[in-house]
C-alpha positions as CSV (number, residue, x, y, z in Angstrom):
1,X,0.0,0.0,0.0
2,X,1.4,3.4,-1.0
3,X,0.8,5.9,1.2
4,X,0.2,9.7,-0.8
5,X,2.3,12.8,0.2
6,X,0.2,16.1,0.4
7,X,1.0,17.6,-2.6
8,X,3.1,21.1,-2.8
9,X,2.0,23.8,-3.3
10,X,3.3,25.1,-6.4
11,X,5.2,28.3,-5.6
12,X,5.6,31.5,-7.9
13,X,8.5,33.2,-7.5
14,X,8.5,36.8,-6.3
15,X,8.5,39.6,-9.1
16,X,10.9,42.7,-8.6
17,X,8.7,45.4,-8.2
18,X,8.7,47.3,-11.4
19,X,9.1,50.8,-11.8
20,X,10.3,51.0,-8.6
21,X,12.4,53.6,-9.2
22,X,10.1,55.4,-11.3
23,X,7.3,55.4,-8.7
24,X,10.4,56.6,-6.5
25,X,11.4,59.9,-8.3
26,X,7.3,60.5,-8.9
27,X,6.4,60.9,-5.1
28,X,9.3,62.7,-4.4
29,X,8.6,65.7,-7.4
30,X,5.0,65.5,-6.6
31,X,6.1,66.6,-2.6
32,X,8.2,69.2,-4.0
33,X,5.0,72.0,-4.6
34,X,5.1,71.6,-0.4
35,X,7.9,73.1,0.2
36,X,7.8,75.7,-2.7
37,X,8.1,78.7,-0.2
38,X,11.7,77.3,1.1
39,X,13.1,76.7,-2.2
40,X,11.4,80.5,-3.4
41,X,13.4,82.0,-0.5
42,X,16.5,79.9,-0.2
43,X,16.9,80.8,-4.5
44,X,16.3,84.1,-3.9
45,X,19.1,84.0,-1.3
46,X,22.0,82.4,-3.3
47,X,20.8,84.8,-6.3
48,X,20.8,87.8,-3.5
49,X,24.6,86.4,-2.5
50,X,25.7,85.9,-6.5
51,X,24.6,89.4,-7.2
52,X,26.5,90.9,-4.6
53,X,29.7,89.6,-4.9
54,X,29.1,90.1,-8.9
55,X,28.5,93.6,-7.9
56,X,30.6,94.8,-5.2
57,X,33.7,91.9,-5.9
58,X,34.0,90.3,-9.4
59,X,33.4,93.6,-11.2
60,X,36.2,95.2,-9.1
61,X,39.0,93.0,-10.2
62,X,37.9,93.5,-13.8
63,X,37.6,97.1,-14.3
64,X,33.7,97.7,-14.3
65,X,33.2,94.8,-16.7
66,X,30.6,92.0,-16.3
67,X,31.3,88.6,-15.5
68,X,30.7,86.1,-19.0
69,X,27.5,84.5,-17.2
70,X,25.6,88.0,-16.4
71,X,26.1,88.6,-20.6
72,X,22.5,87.1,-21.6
73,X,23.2,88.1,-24.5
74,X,26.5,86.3,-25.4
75,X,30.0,87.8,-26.0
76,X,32.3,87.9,-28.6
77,X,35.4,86.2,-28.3
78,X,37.5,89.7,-28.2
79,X,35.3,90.3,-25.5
80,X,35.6,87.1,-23.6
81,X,39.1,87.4,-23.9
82,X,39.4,91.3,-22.6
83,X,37.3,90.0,-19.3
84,X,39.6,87.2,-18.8
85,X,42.6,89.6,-19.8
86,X,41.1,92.1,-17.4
87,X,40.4,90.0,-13.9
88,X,44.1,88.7,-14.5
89,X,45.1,84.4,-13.0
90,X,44.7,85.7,-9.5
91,X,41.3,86.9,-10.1
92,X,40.5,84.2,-12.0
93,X,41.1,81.9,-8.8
94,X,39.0,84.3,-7.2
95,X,36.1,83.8,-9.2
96,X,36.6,80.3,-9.7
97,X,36.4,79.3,-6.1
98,X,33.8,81.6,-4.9
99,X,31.8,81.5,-7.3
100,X,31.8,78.4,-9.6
101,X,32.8,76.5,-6.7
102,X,30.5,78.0,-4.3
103,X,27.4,79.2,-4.9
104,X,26.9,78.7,-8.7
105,X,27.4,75.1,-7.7
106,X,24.2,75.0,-5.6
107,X,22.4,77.8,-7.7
108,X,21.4,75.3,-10.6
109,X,20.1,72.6,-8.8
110,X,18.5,74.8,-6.4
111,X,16.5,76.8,-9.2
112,X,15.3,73.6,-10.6
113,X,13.9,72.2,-7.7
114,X,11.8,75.8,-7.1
115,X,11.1,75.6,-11.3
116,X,9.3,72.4,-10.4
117,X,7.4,73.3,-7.3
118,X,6.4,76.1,-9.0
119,X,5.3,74.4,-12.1
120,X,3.3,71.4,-10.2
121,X,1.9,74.7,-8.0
122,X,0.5,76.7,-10.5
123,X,-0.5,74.0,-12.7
124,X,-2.5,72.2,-10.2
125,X,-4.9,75.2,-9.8
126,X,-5.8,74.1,-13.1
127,X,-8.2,71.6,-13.0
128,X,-7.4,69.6,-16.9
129,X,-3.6,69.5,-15.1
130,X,-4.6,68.4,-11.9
131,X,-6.6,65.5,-13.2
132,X,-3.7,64.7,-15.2
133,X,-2.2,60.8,-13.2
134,X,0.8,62.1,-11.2
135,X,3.7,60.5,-13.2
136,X,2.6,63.0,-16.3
137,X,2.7,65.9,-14.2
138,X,6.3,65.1,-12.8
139,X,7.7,64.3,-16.3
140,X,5.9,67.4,-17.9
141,X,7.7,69.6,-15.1
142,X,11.1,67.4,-15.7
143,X,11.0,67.7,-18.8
144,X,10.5,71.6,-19.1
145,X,13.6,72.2,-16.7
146,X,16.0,69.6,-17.1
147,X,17.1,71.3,-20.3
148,X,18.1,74.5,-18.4
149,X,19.5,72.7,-15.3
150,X,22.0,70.6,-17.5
151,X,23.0,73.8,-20.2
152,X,23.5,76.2,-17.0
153,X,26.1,72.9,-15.8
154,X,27.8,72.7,-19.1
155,X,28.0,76.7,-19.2
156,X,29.6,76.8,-15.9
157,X,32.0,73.9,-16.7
158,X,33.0,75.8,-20.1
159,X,33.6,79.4,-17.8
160,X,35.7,77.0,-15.3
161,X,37.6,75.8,-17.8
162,X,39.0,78.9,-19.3
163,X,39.3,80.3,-15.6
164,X,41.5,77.4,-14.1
165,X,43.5,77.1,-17.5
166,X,44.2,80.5,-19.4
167,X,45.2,78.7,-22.1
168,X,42.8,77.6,-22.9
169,X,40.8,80.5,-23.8
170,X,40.4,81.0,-27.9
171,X,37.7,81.8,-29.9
172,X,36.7,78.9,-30.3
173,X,36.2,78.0,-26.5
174,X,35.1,81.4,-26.0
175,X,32.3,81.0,-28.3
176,X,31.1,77.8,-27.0
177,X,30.9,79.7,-23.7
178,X,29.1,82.0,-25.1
179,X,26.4,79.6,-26.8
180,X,26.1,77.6,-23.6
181,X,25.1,81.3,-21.8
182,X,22.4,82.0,-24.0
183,X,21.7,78.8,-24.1
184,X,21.0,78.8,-20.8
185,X,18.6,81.7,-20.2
186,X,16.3,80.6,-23.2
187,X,15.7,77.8,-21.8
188,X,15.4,79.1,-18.8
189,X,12.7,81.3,-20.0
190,X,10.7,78.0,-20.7
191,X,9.7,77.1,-17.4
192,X,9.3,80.8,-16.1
193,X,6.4,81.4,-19.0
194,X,4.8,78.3,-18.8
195,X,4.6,79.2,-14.6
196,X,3.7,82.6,-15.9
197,X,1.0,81.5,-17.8
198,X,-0.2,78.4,-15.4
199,X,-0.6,81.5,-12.5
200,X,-2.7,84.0,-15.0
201,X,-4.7,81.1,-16.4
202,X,-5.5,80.3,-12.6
203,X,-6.5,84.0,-11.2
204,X,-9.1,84.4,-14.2
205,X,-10.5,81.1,-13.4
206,X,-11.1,82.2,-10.0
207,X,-12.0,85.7,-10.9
């Protein structure tokens, strides 16, 4: 007589959660519109502390002229090259290290992170945005920034590049620089209009 075994249970292995990640980097832009007041003030004091030292510093050691990056409008390279002439190696140190190194480290990042709160903010006063399933409205504000926050990197790794190595500096490096500055501040443009538009949209809806 054979006795039977109770049979197993047949066991399905465990699948990764997917999209972890994803689901991740979602929550934490959706919590950034929270704190949108802190990152308001804490840009507006790195921005406060940049102008300054532009003002009452940088533009000492190079005669009265303005730095590359405050030049929205580009620069040619015989202009790049009489700044750079002008603030001399030692104050090219200067600038590098507080300023590149310092706060225009931080000031990127730090932007961003306000562009999106302020984005996710203003748009979810709006009600075809705020019905819109979370991951869309993270990648919608990701997507407008992103471009700025990585051309405002490249731009300060092109400036810290002729800064650290004079030699560096020719026209053709100078007028990469110079792309990469306007560059920057068109794209940067993008988010501030669409928030622009998200806030006007929003006070005649509740006019």
């Amino acid at each position: 007589m054979t006795s039977r075994l109770p049979a197993k249970a047949r066991t399905i292995p465990a699948e990764p959660e997917q999209y972890g990640l994803g689901r991740s980097l979602t929550a934490t832009v959706l919590r950034l519109p929270r704190h949108a007041a802190a990152l308001c003030f804490l840009s507006a004091a790195v921005f406060i502390a940049m102008t300054v030292m532009e003002f009452f510093y940088f533009r000492q050691l190079s005669g009265g002229l303005p730095s590359l990056d405050m030049r929205y409008l580009g620069f040619t390279p015989d202009e790049g090259m009489a700044w750079l002439t002008a603030i001399g190696r030692r104050g090219g140190e200067i600038i590098l290290v507080w300023h590149y190194l310092t706060f225009d480290l931080l000031f990127p990042a730090l932007l961003s992170l306000t562009l999106v709160s302020l984005i996710l903010a203003t748009g979810r006063r709006l009600r075809n945005f705020r019905e819109l399933p979370g991951q869309v409205q993270s990648i919608f504000a990701l997507v407008l920034v992103l471009p700025y926050t990585l051309a405002d990197y490249a731009q300060n790794i092109a400036v810290a590049r002729l800064l650290s190595d004079f030699l560096s500096a020719n026209p053709d490096s100078l007028s990469f620089a110079s792309v990469l500055i306007v560059t920057k501040f068109a794209l940067l443009a993008i988010p501030v209009v669409v928030i622009a538009a998200f806030w006007l949209v929003g006070q005649r809806r509740q006019a």
